[in-house]
N, C-alpha and C positions, 0 to 999 in steps of 0.2 A: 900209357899202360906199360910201357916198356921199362920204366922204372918202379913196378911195382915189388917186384924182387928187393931192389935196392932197397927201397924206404920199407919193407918188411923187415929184413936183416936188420938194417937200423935199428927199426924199434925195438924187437930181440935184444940187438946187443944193447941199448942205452935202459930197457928194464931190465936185464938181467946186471949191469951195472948197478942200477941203483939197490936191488938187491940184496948183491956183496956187500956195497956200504954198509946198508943197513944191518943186516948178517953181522959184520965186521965191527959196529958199533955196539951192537948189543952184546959181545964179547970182549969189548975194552973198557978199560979203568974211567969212569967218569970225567976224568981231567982232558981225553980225548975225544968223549964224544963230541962234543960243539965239533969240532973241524972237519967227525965226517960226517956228520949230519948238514951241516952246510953245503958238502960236496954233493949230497944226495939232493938237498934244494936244488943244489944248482942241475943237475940231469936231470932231477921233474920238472924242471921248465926244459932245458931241452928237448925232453920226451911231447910235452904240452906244444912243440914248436909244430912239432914231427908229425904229430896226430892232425896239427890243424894242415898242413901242406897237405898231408894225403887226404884231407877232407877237402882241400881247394883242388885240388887236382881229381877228384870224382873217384877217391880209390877206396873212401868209406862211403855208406849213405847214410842219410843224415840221421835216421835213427842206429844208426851204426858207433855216427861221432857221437849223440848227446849223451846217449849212456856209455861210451868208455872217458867224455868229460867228468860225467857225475862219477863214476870211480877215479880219475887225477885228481877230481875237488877234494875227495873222500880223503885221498895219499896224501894231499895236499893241506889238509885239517889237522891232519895226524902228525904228519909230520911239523907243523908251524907248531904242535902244543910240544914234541918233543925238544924241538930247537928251543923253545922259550924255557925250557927246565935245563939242559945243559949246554947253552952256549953262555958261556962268560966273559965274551968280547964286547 
């Protein structure tokens, strides 16, 4: 319980990160988005790490995790169709 502070802050900082990205992407020239939309993959699975520890550690209840999963999956949908329209790598 004593780290429940921490891994809140966390979560805060690593969505309000992906966010920005996204923010950040939707106002850049196409030739840039793949780069930060990858970046934003990459903190939704951090995020997806984050949420699962504080569910191992008894800091969500399980109907707590399954519906903030079903909205990751959701980010996680959306974002895989946007990465497959502007990533050029």
């Amino acid at each position: 319980r004593s780290q429940r502070a921490v891994l809140g802050r966390r979560l805060q900082e690593i969505g309000l990160g992906i966010l920005d990205l996204l923010l950040t992407a939707r106002k850049s020239p196409a030739s840039a988005r793949g780069a930060l939309l990858v970046q934003a993959d990459i903190e939704l699975d951090r995020l997806r790490y984050t949420v699962r520890l504080c569910h191992t550690l008894a800091l969500f209840t399980d109907k707590q995790y399954r519906y903030l999963s079903g909205l990751l999956a959701e980010v996680g949908r959306l974002l895989g169709t946007w990465l497959a329209r502007y990533n050029t790598t």
